[in-house]
N, C-alpha and C positions, 0 to 999 in steps of 0.2 A: 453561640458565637465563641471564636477563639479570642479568651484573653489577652491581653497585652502582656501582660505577665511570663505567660504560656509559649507564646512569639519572642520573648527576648529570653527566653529559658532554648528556644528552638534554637536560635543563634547562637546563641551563646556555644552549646552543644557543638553545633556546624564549626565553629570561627576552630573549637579547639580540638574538635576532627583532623579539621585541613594543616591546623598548626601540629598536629602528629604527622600528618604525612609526608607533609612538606620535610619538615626539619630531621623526622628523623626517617623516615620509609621505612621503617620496622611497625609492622600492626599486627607482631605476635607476641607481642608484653598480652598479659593480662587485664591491665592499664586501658588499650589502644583497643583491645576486641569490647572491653567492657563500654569504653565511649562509642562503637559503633554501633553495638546493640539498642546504647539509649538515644542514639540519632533517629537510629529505624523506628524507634517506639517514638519521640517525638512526629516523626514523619505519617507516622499509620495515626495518631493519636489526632495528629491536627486536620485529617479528613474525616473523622468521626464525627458524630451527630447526636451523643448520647439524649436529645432530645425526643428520640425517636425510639419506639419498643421496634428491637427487631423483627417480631415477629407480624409485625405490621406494613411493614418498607424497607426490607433487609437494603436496598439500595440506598437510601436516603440515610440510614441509619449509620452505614458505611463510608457514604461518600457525599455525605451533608454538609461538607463543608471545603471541599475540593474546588469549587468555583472562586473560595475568597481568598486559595492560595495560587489557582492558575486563571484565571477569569478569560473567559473569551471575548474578544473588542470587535467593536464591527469593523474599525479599518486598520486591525491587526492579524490576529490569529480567530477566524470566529469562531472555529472549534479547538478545543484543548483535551488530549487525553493523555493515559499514561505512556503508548508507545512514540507521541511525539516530543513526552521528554527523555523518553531514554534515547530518541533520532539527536535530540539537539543536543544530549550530552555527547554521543558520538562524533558530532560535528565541532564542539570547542573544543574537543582530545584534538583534529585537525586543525582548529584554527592554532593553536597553543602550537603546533606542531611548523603547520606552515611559516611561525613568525617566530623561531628559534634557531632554523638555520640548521639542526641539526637531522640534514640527510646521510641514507644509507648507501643511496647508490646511484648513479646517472639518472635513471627509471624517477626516483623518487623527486631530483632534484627540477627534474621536465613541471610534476607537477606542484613545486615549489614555483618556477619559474611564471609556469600558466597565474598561479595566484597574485603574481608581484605583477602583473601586467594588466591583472583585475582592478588590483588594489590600486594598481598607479594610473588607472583610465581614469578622464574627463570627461565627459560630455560635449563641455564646451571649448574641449583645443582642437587643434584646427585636422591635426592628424587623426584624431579619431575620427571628427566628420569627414575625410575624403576617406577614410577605409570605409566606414560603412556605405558612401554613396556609392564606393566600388563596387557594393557588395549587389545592390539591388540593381544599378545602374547595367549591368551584365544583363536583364530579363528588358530592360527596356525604364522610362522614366515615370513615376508617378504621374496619371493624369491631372489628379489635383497642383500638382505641380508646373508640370506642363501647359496647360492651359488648352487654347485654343489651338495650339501646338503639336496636342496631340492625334495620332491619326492610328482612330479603332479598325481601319483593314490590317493594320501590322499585327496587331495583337490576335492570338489565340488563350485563350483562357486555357485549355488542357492541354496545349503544348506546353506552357509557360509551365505551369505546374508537375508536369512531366519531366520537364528536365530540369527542375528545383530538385524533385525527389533524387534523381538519377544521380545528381552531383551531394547532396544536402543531405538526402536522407531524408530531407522535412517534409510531411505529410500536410499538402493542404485540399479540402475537400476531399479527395481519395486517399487511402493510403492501399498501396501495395505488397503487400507483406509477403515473404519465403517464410514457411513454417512447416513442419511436420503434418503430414496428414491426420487432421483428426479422424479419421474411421480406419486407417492403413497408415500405421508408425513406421510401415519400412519404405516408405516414398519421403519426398517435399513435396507439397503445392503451393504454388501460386494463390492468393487473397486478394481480393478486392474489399476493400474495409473505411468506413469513416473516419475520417480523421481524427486525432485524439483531440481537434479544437473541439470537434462537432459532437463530443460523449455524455454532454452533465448539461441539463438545465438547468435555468439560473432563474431566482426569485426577481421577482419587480426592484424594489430595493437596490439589490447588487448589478441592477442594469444600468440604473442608475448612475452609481460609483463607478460601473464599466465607462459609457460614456462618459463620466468625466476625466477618468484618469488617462482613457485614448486622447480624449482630445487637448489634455495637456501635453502627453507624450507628441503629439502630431505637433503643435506648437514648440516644442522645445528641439524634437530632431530634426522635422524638415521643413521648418521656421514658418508654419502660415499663421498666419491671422487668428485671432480670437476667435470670429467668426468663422472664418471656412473652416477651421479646426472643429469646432462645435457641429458642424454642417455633418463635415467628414466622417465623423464619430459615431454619428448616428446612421450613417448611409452603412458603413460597414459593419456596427452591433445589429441593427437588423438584418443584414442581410446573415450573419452570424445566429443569430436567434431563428430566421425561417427555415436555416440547414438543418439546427438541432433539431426543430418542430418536427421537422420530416422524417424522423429517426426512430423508425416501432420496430416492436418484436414479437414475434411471431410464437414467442414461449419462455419457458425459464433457462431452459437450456441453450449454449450458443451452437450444437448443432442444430435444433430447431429454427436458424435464422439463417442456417448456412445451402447454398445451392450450388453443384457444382453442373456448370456448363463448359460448351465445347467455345473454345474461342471463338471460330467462327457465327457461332449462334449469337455470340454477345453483339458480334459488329453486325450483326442482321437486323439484330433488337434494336441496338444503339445507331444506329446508323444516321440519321437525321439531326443526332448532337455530338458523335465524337466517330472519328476512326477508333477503335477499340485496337484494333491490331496495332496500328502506328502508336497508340500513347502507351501501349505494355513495352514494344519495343523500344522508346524512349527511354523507359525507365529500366528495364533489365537489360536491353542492346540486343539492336536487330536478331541476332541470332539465338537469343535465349528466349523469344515467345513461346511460354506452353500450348500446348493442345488443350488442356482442359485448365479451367480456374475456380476457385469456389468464389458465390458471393456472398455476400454477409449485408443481410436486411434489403431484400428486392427491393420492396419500398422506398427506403432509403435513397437508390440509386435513381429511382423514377421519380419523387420527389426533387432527387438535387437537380437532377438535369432540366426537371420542367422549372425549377427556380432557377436556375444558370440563365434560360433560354429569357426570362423574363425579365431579367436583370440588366442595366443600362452595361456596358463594355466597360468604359469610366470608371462604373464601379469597381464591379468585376478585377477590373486589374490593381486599382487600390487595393482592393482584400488583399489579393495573394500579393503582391510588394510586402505589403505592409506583414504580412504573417510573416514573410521569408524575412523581415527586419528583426522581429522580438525576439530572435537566440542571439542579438550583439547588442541589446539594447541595456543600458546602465540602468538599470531598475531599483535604485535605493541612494536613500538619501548622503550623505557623507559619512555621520556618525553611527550608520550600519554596515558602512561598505565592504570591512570586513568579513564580516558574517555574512554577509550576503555571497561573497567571491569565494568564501567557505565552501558554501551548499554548491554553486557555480564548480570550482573544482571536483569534490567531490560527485558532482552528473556525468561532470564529462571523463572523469578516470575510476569511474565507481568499482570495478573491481579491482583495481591497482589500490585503491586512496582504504577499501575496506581489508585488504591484505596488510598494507604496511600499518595502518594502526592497531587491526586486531593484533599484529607481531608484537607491538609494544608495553599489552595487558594481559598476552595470549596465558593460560593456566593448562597443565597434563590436568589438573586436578578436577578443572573444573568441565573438562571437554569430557573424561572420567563419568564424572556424578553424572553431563547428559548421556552419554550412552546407557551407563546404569539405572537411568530412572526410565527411558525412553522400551528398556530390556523389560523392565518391572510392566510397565503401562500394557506393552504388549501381549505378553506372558499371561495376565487377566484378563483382555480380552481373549486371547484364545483357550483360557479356560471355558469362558461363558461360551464360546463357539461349539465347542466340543461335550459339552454339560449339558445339565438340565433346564440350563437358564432361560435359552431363546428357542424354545421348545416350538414356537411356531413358526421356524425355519426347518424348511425340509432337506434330507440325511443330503441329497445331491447335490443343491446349495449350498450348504453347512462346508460340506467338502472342496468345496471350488472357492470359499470363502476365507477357509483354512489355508490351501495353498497362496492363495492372493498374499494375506498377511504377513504370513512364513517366508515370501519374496520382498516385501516392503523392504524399503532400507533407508535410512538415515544419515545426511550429510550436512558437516558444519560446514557453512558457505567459505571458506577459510581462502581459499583460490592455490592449495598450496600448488598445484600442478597445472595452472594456470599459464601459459607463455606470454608473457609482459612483453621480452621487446617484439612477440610479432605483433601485438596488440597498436604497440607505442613506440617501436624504436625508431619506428620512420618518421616518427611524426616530427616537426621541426614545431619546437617552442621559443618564440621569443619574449623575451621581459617587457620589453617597451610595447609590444602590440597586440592590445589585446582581440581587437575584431578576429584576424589573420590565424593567429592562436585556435580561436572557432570555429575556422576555417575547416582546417589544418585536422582537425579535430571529429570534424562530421565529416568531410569528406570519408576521409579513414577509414569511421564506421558506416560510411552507405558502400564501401567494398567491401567490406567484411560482411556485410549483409547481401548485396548481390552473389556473392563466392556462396553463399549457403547453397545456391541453385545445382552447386557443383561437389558437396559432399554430403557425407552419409547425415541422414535424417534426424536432426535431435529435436528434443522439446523445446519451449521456449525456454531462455537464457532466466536464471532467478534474479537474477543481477537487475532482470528489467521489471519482473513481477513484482520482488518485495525489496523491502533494503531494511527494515525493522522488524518484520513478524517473522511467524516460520508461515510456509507454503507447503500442501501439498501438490503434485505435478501427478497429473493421472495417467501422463503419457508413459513414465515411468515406473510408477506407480514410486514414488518418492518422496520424502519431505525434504525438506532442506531447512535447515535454523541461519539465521542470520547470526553475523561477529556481533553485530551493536548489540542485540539480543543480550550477551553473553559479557557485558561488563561488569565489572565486581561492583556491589552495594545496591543495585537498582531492586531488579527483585528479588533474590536470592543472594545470599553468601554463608559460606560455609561459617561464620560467625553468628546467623541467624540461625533460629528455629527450623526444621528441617518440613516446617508444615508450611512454609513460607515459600519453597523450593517446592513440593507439591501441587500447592494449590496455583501454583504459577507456569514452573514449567512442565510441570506432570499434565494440569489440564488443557495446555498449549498442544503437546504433543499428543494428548489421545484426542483430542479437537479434530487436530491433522490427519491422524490415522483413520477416524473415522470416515473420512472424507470418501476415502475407499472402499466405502460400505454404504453411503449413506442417500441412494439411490438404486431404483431396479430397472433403471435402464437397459443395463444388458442383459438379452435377453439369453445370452447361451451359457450364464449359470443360476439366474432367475427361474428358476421353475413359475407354472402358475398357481401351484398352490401358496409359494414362499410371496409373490406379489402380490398376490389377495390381501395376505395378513399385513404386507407391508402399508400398501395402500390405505387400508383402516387404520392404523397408527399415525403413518403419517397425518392424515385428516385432524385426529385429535389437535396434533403443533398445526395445522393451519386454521383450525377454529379458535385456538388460547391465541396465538402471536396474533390473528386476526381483529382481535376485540380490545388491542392496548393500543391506547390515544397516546400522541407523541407531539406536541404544539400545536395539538388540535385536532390532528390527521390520524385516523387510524393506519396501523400497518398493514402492506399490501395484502391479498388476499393469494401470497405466492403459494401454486401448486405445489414444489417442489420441496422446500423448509429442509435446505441443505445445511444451511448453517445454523438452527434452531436442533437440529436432529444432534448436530454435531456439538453443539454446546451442550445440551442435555447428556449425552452418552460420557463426553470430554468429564465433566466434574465426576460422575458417579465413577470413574475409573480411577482416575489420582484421588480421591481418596478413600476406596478401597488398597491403591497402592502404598498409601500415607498409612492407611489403619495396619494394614500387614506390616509395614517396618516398626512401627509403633510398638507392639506387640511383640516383638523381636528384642528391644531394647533395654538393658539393665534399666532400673530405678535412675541412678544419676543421671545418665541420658535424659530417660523422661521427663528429669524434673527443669531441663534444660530448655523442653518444649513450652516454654511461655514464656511471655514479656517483662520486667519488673515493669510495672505502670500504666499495664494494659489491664484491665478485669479478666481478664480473656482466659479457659484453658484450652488443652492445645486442636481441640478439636474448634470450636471455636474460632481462636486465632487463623485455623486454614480456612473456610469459611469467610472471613475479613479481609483475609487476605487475596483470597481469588475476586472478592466482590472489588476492593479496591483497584484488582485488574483490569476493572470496565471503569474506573470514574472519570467520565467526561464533563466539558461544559461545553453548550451551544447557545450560540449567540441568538437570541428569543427567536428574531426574523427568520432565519433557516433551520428553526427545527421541522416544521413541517417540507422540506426539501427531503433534511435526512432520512425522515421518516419515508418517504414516498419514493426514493432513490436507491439506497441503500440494500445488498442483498442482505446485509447484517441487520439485526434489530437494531435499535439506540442503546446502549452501553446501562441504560438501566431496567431494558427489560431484557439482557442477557442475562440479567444478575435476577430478577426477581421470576421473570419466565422459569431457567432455568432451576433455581432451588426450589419457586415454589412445589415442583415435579417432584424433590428428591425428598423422601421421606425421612431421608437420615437427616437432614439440615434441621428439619423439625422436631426430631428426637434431642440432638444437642442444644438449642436454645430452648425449649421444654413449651412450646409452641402449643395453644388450644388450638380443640376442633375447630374450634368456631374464627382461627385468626387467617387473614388475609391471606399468611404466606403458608398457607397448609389448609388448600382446597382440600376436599370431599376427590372428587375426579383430580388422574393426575394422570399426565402422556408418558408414554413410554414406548421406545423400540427397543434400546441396548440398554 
């Protein structure tokens, strides 16, 4: 347990951190670096576990005490990790930001604007409820509403939601997506896809909570009754919960799910539940119907439709109101409504809102170290490509694997070449309204999404994929780092330890690069001798990740172990990168690589510090969710899965045969 002692020594640290910053913004005294260091050492010190022999539970050991500083609530945050607070410290750089006044340019002050209209919304004044009834009141009336009033010949369910998308962008039960061709990068196609309501099932428990919170929300915006509110609630989580049910796949892979037909096949198929041609035309406009479309999850689509057809109209049209309601709905209580219109801003201006605050921390220095470390990561693998190392990788693969890497490239999401006012300049913001704002807002982006049909073919936008991690894009073959990423003090700074920067962003990025190796899908530089040997490796990561319990539930039994392959390869690269600079370094240097306060040396300390990479908490109820959902392991068998593999981790903690985290058998590809 953390002392009390130990906790006001933390603060204490922190209190006179920020009283350097603040007062003076010089933290190149020797003074100001030396209190940062002992900040970082408080901070790494008070998720420690020294309870724990590491060589037993190098997770536990490391991150034993991480839930008493972030704890996850069940009707708060039910998971807590480390990249959700480096997300929510990126978000008070914004709030702090939005509530200063000082913007840089029109652009900027739109989304200043959008915020004060967040922040000044009601629920219960009179103008916000006739915007939003404007909003839904346009597809026709709630039937709960309506009553006996209402009349189910008017209503179409996939028209309705047809031209929800077309104007909205919002995806309910289908979403339509323009994307690059996954098997052909030089076309777009047309998608047919689940809605992103319809993606994550949900424990007993949290359906629970669902229903209650809908049904207060239904009583508080569209004023019914205790009762029909509770009624309501329920009619639309289930009918919510049978969509997801109907949701399988067909493999690990999302080509594996994906099928492309010719339109007119669909409306031959579908014929008896929807015009297929008429709802594509809806949404992209009569004259943009493709010839062909992929679908995603056959199943899926023959599931919702025989649930649709089963489903009372009444319902039916509740659902989607009600879905096309929740992007204007006030979802927080008063004294978070700041923070809440935060995150709210930043969704809807995410690459503008991620440009002008990375502008305001941005470092040559520190954009420098990534490319240098990212140069280093790679340079090691393509030594192992070209060596003795992966010796059962054949000479023709070797070499098609070489060129792939040698193309790879690396970009900080920064947007410097970004065009903001096509983005935004039309967009009209007003301060007093905030529904219309949303508007204003999505429309925007569902024409910028439609226009895709009409230029040249890119990958998906990163902006949508991550907003904290790095990503690799295969269509490009690319990573891309996020700005929040790249805040000074979180995981690395050029004031810490340079094993701290390694084991953090060295193994982020060879994680990513591997991504690009870490399947033999393709088969036109797969040979079949190189697949053979992959395949038996592989195995190994599906029988170890296979046999670790996580709130109960073992981990999937996934064929594929793309992100177990890629964790495994990720550490043994940064810190063979970490040992080579290492070794490089005068004496003084070296002697700079430890903690005052930490026992730790500096091998060691990397090692602590990568594990502290993965410390989460989950809230007891949904660990077996994470576990059975998740193509990631749980954040503590990335850390023990992982080292237990790497022989070197057991070399530096001086680890017996016989200990937990230094199996006999150990996987390996890279």
């Amino acid at each position: 347990m953390v002392s009390g002692r130990f906790r006001n020594t933390l603060l204490l640290l922190l209190s006179v951190f920020l009283t350097v910053t603040v007062a003076d913004d010089d933290l190149t005294t020797e003074y100001a670096q030396r209190i940062i260091r002992q900040s970082k050492v408080a901070e790494m010190k008070a998720m420690l576990d020294p309870n724990v022999a590491p060589c037993d539970d190098f997770y536990s050991y490391a991150c034993g005490n991480w839930h008493r500083q972030n704890p996850a609530q069940l009707l708060r945050d039910i998971m807590t990790d480390t990249f959700q607070v480096i997300s929510k410290g990126f978000d008070r750089r914004l709030q702090r930001l939005m509530q200063s006044g000082k913007m840089k340019s029109r652009l900027e002050e739109k989304v200043q604007d959008f915020y004060k209209s967040c922040f000044q919304s009601d629920r219960n004044d009179l103008h916000y409820k006739l915007a939003l009834r404007s909003v839904y009141r346009e597809y026709g009336e709630f039937p709960v509403l309506a009553g006996d009033e209402w009349n189910s010949t008017d209503f179409s369910w996939w028209r309705t939601v047809a031209q929800i998308q077309h104007k909205y962008g919002k995806s309910i039960i289908f979403d339509v997506k323009i994307m690059q061709d996954i098997r052909n990068k030089t076309i777009n196609r047309v998608y047919l896809m689940p809605s992103d309501d319809e993606k994550f099932s949900k424990t007993d428990i949290l359906n629970i909570l669902e229903n209650a919170q809908v049904a207060e929300n239904l009583e508080n915006y569209l004023g019914l009754s205790v009762h029909l509110a509770r009624r309501t609630s329920k009619q639309l989580n289930e009918l919510a919960r049978t969509l997801m049910e109907g949701l399988t796949s067909n493999g690990d892979a999302i080509e594996d799910d994906l099928m492309l037909y010719t339109v007119s096949e669909l409306q031959e198929k579908y014929s008896s539940h929807l015009n297929i041609t008429e709802f594509l035309g809806l949404i992209l406009g009569q004259d943009n119907v493709p010839e062909h479309i992929y679908v995603y999850g056959n199943n899926y689509v023959n599931n919702t439709l025989m649930t649709l057809q089963d489903t009372p109209s009444s319902i039916l049209a509740n659902y989607i109101l009600w879905q096309l309601a929740q992007d204007y709905l006030l979802n927080a209580p008063a004294n978070q409504l700041s923070k809440w219109c935060t995150v709210k801003s930043r969704k809807y201006f995410d690459k503008l809102v991620d440009h002008m605050i990375y502008e305001r921390y941005r470092s040559a220095e520190t954009e420098t170290e990534v490319h240098n470390i990212w140069g280093e990561i790679r340079s090691i693998f393509r030594q192992h490509l070209t060596g003795d190392k992966l010796d059962w990788i054949s000479n023709k693969t070797r070499t098609m694997a070489v060129e792939k890497l040698d193309q790879m490239k690396l970009f900080i999401n920064a947007y410097d070449n970004e065009n903001f006012d096509a983005l935004y300049g039309n967009v009209t913001v007003d301060k007093l309204n905030y529904v219309e704002n949303v508007q204003q807002l999505l429309m925007a982006q569902s024409k910028r999404h439609r226009d895709r049909l009409h230029k040249s073919p890119a990958a998906p936008d990163a902006s949508s994929i991550t907003t904290y991690t790095p990503a690799y894009n295969i269509m490009d073959n690319v990573i891309t780092i996020p700005v929040a990423l790249l805040q000074p003090h979180y995981l690395w700074d050029s004031k810490y330890p340079q094993a701290l920067k390694y084991a953090t962003l060295g193994f982020l990025l060879g994680h990513e690069m591997i991504h690009g190796f870490d399947n033999d899908d393709d088969e036109t530089w797969w040979d079949q001798r190189s697949r053979y040997e992959f395949e038996e490796k592989r195995k190994c990561f599906q029988a170890q990740y296979h046999e670790y319990k996580y709130g109960g539930t073992q981990l999937p039994h996934n064929s594929q172990q793309v992100e177990n392959i890629a964790d495994n390869a990720g550490i043994k690269l940064a810190y063979i990168a970490y040992q080579r600079w290492l070794e490089q370094q005068p004496p003084e240097t070296v002697q700079q690589e430890t903690l005052s306060g930490l026992e730790l040396n500096s091998r060691q300390l990397f090692f602590v510090a990568y594990a502290q990479l993965w410390c989460d908490d989950v809230q007891s109820l949904f660990k077996s969710t994470v576990a059975s959902s998740d193509d990631h392991a749980p954040g503590m068998y990335r850390v023990i899965g992982s080292l237990s593999n790497f022989q070197e981790f057991s070399w530096v903690f001086n680890c017996s045969q016989q200990a937990r985290m230094d199996p006999e058998f150990k996987c390996a590809i890279y």
